[in-house]
C-alpha positions, 0 to 999 in steps of 0.5 A: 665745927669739927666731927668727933673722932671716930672710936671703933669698938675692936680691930676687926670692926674698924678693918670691916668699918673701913671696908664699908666705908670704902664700898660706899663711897663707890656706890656699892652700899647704900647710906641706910646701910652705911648707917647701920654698920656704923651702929655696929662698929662705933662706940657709941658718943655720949653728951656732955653735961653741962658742968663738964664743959664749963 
């Protein structure tokens, strides 16, 4: 299964996104806190309805 594709809410949260992205994967900021700035700057993903994936 494939992740969805990742929405950035403007440039800037995407640009601050992947700057955080980058820091995390070197250790400098922890997975709570990665988790956090993704709630800031990705749209959020809705669920599908039933009827819409049929």
């Amino acid at each position: 299964m494939r992740s969805p594709k990742k929405t950035h809410r403007s440039d800037a949260l995407r640009s601050l996104h992947a700057a955080a992205t980058d820091s995390h994967a070197i250790g400098a900021i922890d997975k709570a806190t990665m988790r956090r700035i993704d709630l800031v700057c990705l749209t959020p993903v809705e669920a599908p309805v039933p009827k819409a994936i049929s």
